[in-house]
C-alpha positions in Angstrom: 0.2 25.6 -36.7 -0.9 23.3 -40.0 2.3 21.9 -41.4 2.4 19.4 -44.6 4.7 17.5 -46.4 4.3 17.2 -50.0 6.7 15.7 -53.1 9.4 18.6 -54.7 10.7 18.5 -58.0 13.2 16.5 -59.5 16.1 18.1 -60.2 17.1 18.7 -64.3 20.4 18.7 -65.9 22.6 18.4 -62.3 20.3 20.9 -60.7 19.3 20.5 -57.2 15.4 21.5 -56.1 16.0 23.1 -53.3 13.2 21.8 -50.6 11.6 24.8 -49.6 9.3 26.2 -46.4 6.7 29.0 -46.2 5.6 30.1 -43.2 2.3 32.3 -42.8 3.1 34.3 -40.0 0.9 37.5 -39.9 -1.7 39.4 -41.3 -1.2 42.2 -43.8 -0.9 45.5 -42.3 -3.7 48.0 -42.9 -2.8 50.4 -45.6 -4.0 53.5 -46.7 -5.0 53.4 -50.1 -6.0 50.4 -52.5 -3.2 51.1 -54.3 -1.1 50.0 -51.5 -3.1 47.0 -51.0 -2.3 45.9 -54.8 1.0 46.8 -54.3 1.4 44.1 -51.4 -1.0 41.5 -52.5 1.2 41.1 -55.9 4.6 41.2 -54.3 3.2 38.2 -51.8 1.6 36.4 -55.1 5.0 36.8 -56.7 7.3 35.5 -53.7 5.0 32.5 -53.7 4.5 31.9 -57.0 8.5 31.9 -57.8 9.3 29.6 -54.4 6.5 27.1 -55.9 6.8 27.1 -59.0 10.6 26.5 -58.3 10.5 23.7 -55.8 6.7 21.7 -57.2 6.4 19.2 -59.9 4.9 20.5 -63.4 2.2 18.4 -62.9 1.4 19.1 -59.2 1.8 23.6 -60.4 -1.0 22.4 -63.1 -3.6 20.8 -60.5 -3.1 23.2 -57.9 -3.8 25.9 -60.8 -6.7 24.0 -61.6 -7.9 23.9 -58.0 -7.8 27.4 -57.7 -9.9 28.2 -60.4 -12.3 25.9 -59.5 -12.4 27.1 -55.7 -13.0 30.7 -57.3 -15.3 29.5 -59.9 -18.3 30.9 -58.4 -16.9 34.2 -57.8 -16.1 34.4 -61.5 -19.5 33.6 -62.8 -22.2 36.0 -64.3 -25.8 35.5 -63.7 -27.4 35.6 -66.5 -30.9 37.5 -66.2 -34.1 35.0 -66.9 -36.9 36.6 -68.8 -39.6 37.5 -66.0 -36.8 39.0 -64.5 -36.1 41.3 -67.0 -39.5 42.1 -67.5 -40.0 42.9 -63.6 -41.9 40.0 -62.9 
């Protein structure tokens, strides 16, 4: 099991950051439609996204955005056909 240790928030105004832990325990069930898939993939994204962004730094939710996207980057980009191979050449 990987476990890691990182900084949690400061509390604002009197309220305490509660430290928090996620475990990843098991692999999503096999559904029967895509549907279903989306329907579990966003609830996950959701649970995670709330227990981080309520427990992280600003600053550490903006990097770890960041890193994301760049880890993704080439999944998001278009090639761009060159000339000859429009043409067929």
């Amino acid at each position: 099991m990987i476990v890691i240790q990182i900084y949690k928030a400061q509390g604002l105004r009197n309220k305490f950051v509660e430290p928090a832990t996620i475990q990843i325990w098991n692999e999503i069930p096999a559904c029967s439609s895509l549907e279903e898939d989306r329907i579990i993939y966003e609830k996950e994204a959701g649970t995670l996204a709330k227990v981080l962004f309520d427990a992280l730094p600003g600053g550490v939710i903006d990097a770890l955005l960041l890193e994301f996207l760049s880890r993704k980057r080439s999944l998001l980009a278009i090639p761009h056909a060159t000339q000859s191979q429009e043409s067929g050449s």
